[in-house]
Gaussian input, Z-matrix of N, CA and C with variables (Angstrom, degrees):
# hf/3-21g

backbone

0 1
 N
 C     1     B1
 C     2     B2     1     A1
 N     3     B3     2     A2     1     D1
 C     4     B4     3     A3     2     D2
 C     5     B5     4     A4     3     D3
 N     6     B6     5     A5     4     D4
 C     7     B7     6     A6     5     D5
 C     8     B8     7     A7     6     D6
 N     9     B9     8     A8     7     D7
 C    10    B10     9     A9     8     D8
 C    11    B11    10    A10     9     D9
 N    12    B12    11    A11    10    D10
 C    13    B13    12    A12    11    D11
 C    14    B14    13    A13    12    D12
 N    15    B15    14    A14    13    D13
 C    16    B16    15    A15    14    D14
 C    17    B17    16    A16    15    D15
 N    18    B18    17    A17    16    D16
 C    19    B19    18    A18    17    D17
 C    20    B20    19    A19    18    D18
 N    21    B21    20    A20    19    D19
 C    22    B22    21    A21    20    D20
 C    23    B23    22    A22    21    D21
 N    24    B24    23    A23    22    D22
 C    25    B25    24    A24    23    D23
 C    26    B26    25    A25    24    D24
 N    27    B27    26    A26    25    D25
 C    28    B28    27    A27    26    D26
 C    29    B29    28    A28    27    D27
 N    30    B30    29    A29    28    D28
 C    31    B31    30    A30    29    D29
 C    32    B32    31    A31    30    D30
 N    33    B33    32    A32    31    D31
 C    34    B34    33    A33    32    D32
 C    35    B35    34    A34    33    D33
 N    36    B36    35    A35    34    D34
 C    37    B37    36    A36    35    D35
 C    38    B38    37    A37    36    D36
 N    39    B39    38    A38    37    D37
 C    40    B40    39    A39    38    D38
 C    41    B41    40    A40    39    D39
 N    42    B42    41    A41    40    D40
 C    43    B43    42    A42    41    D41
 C    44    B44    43    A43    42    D42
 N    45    B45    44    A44    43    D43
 C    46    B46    45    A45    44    D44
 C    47    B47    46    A46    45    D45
 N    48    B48    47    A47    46    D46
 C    49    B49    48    A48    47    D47
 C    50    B50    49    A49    48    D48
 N    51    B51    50    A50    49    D49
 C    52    B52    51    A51    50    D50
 C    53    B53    52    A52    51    D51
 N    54    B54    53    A53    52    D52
 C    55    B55    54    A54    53    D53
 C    56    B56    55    A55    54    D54
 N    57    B57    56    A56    55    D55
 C    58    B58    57    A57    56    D56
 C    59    B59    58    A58    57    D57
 N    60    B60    59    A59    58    D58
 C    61    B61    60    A60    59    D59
 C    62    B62    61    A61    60    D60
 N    63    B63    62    A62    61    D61
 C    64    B64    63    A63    62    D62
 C    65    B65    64    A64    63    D63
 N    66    B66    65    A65    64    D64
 C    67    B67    66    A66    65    D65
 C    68    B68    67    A67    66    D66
 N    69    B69    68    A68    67    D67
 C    70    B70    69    A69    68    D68
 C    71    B71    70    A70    69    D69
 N    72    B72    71    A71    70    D70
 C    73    B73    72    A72    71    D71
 C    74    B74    73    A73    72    D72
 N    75    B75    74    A74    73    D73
 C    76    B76    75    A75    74    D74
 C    77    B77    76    A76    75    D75
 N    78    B78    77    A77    76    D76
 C    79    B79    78    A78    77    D77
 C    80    B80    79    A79    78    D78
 N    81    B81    80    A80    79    D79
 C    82    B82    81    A81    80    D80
 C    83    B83    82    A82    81    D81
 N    84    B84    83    A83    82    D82
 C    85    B85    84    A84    83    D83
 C    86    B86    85    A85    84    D84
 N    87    B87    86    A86    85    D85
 C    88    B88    87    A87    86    D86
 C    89    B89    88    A88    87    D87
 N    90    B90    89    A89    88    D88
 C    91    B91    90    A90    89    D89
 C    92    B92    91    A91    90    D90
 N    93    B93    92    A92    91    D91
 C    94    B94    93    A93    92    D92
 C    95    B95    94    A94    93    D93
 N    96    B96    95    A95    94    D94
 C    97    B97    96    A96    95    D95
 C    98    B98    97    A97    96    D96
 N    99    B99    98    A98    97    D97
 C   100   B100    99    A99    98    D98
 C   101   B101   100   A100    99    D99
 N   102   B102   101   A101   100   D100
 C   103   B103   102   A102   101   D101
 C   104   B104   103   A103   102   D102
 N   105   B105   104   A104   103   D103
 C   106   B106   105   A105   104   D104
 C   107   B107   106   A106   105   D105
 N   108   B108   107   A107   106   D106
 C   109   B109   108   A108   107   D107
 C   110   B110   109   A109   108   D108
 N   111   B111   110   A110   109   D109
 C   112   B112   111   A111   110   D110
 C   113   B113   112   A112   111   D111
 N   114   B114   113   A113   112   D112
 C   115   B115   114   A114   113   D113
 C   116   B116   115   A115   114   D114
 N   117   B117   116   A116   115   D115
 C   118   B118   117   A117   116   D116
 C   119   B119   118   A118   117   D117
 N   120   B120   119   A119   118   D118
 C   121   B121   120   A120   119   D119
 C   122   B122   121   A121   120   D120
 N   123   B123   122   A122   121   D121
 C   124   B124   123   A123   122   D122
 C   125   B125   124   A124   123   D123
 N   126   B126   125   A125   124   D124
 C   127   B127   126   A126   125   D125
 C   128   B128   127   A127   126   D126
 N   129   B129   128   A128   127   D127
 C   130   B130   129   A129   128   D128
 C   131   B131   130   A130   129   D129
 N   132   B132   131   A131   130   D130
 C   133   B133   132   A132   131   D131
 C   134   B134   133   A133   132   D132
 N   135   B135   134   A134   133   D133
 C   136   B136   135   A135   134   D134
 C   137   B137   136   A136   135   D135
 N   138   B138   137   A137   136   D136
 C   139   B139   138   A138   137   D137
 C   140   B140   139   A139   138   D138
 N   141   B141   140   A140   139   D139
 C   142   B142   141   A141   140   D140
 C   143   B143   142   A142   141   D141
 N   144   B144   143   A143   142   D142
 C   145   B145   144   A144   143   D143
 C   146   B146   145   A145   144   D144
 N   147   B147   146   A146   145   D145
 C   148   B148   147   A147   146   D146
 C   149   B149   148   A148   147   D147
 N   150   B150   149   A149   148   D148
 C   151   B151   150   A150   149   D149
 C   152   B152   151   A151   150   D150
 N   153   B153   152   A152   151   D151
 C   154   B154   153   A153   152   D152
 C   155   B155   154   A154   153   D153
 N   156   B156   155   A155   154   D154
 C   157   B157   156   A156   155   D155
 C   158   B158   157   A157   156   D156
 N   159   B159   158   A158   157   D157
 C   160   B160   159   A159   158   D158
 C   161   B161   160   A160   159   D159
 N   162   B162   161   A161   160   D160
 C   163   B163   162   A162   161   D161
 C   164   B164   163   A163   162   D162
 N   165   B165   164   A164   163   D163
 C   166   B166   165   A165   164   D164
 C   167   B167   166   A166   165   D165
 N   168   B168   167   A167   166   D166
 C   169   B169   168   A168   167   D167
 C   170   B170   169   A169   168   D168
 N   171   B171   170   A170   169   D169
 C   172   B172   171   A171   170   D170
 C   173   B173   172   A172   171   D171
 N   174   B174   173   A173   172   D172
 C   175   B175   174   A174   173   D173
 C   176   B176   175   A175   174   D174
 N   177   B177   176   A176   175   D175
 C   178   B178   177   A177   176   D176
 C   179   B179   178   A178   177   D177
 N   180   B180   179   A179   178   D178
 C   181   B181   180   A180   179   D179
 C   182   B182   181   A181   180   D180
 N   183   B183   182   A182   181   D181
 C   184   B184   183   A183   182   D182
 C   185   B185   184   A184   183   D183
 N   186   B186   185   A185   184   D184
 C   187   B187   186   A186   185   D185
 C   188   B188   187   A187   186   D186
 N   189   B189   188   A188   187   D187
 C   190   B190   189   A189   188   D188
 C   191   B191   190   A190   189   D189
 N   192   B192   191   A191   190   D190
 C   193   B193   192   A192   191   D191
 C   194   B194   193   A193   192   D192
 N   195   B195   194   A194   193   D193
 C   196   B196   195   A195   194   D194
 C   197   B197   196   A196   195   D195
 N   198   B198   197   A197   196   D196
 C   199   B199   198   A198   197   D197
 C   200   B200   199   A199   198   D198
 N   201   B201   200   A200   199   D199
 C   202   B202   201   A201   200   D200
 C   203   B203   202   A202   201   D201
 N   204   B204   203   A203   202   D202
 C   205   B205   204   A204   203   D203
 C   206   B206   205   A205   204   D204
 N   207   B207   206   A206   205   D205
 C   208   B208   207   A207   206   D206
 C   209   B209   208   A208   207   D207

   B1=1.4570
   B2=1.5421
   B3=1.5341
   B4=1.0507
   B5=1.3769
   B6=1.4354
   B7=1.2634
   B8=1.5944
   B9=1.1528
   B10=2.0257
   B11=1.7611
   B12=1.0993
   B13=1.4980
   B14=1.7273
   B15=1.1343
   B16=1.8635
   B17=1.5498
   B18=1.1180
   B19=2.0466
   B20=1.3771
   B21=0.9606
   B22=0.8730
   B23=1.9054
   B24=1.1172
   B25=1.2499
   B26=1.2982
   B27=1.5485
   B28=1.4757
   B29=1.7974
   B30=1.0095
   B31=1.3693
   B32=1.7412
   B33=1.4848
   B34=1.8516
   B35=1.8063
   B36=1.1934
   B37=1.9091
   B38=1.6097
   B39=1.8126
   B40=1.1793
   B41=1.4077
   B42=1.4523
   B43=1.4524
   B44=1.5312
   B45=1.2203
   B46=1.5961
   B47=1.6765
   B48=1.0705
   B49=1.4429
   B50=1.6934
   B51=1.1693
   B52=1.6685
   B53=1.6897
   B54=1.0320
   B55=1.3932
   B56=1.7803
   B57=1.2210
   B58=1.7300
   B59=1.3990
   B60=1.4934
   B61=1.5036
   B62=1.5815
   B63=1.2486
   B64=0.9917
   B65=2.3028
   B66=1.7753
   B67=1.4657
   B68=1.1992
   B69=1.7272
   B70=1.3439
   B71=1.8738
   B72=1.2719
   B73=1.6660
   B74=0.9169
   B75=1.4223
   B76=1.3359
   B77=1.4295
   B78=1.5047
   B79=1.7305
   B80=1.8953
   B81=1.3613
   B82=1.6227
   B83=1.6013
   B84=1.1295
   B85=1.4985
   B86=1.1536
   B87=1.5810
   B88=1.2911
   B89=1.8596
   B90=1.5835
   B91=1.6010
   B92=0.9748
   B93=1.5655
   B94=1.9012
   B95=1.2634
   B96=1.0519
   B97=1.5716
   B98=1.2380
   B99=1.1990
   B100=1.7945
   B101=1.5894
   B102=1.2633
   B103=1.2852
   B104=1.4903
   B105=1.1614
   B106=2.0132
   B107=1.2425
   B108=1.3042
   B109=1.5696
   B110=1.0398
   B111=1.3870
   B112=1.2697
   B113=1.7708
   B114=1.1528
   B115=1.4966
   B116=1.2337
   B117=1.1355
   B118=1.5881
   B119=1.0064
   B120=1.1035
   B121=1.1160
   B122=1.6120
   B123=1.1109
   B124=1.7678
   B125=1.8172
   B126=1.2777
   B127=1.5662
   B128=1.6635
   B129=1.2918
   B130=1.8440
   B131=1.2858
   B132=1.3599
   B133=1.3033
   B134=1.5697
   B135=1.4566
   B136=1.6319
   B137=1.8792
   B138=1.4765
   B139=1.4927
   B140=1.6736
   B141=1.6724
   B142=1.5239
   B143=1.5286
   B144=1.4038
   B145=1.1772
   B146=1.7397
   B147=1.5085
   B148=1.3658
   B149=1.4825
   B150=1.3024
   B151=1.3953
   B152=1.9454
   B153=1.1489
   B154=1.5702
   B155=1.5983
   B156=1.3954
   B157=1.2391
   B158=1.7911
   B159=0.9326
   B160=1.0557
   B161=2.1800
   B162=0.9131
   B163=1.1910
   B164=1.5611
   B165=1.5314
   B166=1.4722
   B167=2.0746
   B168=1.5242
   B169=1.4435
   B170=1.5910
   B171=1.6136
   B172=1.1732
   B173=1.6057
   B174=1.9229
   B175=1.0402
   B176=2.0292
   B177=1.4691
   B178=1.4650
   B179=1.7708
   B180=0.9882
   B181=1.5702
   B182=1.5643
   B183=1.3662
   B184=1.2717
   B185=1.9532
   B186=1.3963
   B187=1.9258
   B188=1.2844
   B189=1.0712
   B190=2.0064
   B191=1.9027
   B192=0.5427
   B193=1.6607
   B194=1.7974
   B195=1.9139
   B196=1.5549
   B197=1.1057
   B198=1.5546
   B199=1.6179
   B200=1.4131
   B201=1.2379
   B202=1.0345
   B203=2.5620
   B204=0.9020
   B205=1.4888
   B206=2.0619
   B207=1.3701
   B208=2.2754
   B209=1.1156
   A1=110.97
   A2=121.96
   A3=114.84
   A4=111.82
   A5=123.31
   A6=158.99
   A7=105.80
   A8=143.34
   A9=118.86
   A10=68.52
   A11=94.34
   A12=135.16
   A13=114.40
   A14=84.60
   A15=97.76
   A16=104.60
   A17=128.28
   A18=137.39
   A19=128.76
   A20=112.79
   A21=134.94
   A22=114.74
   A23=129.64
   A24=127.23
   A25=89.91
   A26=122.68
   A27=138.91
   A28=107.79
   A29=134.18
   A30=137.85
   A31=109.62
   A32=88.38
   A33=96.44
   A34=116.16
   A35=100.91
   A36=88.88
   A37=103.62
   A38=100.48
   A39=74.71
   A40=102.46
   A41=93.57
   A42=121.06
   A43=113.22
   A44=112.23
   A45=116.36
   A46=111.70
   A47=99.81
   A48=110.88
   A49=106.44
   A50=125.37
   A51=121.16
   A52=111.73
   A53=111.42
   A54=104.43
   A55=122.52
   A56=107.26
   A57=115.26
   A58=91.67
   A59=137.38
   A60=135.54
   A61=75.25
   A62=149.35
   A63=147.91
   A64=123.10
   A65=77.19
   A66=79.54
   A67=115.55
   A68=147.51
   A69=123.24
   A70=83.42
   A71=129.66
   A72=100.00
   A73=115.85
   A74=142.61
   A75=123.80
   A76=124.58
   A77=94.70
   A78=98.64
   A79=90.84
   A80=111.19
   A81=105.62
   A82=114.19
   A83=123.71
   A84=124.46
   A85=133.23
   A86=110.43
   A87=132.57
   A88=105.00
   A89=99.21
   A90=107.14
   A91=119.23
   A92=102.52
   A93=114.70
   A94=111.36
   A95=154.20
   A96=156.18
   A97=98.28
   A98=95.69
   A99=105.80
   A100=116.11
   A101=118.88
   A102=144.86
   A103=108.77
   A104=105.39
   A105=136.67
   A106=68.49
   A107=168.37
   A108=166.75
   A109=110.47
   A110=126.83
   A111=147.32
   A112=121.82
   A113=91.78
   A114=91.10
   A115=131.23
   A116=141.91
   A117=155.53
   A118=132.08
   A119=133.60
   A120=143.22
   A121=114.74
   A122=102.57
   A123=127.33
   A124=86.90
   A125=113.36
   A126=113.19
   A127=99.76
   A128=120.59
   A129=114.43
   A130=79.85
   A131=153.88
   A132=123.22
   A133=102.41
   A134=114.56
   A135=137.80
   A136=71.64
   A137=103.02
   A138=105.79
   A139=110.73
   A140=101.25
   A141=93.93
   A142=90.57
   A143=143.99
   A144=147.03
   A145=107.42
   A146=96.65
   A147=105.52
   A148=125.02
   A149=115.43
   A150=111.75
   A151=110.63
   A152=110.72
   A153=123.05
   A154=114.84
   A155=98.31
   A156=119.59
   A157=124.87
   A158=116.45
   A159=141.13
   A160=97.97
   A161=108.44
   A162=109.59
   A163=90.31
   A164=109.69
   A165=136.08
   A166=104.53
   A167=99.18
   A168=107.68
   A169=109.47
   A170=130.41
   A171=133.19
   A172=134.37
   A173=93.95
   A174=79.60
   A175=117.37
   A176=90.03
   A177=89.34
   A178=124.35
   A179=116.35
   A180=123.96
   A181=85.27
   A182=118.83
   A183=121.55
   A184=111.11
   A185=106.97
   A186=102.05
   A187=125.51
   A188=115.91
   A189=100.12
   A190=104.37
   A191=103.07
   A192=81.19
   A193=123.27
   A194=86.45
   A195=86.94
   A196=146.66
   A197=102.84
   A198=126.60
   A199=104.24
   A200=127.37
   A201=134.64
   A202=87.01
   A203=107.57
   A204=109.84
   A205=75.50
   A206=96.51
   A207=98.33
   A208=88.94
   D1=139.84
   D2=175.20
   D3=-99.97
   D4=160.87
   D5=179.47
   D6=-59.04
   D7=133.63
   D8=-165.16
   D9=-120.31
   D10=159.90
   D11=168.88
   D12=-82.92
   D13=126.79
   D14=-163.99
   D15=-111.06
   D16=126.33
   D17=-157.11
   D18=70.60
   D19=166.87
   D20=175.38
   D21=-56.72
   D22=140.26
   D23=-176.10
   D24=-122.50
   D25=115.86
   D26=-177.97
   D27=-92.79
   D28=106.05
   D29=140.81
   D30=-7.02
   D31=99.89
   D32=168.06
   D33=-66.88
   D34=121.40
   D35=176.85
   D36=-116.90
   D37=143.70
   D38=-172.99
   D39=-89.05
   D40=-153.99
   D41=-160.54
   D42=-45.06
   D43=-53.45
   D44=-166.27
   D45=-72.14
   D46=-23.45
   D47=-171.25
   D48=-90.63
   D49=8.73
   D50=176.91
   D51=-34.12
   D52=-65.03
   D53=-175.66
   D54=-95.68
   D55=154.10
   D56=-157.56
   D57=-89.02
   D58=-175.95
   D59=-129.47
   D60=-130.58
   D61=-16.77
   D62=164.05
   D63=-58.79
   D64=-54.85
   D65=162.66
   D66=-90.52
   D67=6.60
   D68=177.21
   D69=-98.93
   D70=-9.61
   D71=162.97
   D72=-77.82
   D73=-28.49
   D74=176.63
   D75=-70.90
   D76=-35.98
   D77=175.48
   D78=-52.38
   D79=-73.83
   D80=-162.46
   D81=-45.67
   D82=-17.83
   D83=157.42
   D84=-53.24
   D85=-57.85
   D86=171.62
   D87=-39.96
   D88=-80.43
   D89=156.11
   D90=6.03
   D91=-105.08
   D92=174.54
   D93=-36.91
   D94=-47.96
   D95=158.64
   D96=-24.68
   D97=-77.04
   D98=-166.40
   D99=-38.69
   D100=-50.95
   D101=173.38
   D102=-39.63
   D103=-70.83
   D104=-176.26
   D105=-62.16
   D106=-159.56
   D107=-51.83
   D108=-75.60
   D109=-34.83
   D110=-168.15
   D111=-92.80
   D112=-42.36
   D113=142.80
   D114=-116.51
   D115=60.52
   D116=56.35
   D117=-20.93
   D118=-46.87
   D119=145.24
   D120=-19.39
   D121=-74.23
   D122=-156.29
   D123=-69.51
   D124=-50.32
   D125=-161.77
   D126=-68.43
   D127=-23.20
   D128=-179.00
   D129=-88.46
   D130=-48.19
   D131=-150.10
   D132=-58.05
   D133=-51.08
   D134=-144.54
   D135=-53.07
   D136=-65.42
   D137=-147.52
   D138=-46.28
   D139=-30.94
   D140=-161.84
   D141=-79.02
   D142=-6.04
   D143=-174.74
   D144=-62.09
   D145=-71.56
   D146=163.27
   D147=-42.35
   D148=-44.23
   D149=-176.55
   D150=-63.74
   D151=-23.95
   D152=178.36
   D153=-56.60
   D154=-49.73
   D155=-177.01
   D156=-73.71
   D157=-23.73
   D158=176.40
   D159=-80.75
   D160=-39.92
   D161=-150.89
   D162=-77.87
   D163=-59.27
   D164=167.98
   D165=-23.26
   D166=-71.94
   D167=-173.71
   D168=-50.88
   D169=-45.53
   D170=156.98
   D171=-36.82
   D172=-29.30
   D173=174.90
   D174=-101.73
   D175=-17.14
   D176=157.30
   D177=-50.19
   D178=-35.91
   D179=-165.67
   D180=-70.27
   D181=-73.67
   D182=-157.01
   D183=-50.19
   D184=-47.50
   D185=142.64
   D186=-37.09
   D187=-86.46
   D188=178.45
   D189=-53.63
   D190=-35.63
   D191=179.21
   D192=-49.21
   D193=-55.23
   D194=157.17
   D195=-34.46
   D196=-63.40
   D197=170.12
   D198=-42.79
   D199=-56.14
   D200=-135.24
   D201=-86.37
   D202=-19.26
   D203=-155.80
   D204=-86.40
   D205=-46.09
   D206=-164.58
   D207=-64.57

């Protein structure tokens, strides 16, 4: 009589293949997200950059104007 085999016998994968085509789309989703955030990011910074500068030069003008009245 033989001995029966007790579990499950799981499919060895190798190495390269760890994750199923299901999870490398989400990972690559996640990604692209991440990315698209990142430049958003960068494009409000730029803008609030500009907005600084603008504010700055205004207030130079309004100095020589002064000067210019004493």
């Amino acid at each position: 009589k033989k001995k029966k085999k007790r579990g499950k016998k799981r499919k060895r994968r190798r190495r390269g293949e760890r994750e199923g085509k299901k999870e490398k789309k989400k990972k690559e989703k996640k990604r692209k997200g991440k990315e698209r955030d990142k430049k958003e990011r960068k494009k409000r910074k730029k803008e609030k950059k500009g907005k600084g500068k603008k504010r700055k030069e205004k207030k130079e003008k309004k100095k020589r104007r002064e000067k210019r009245r004493k």
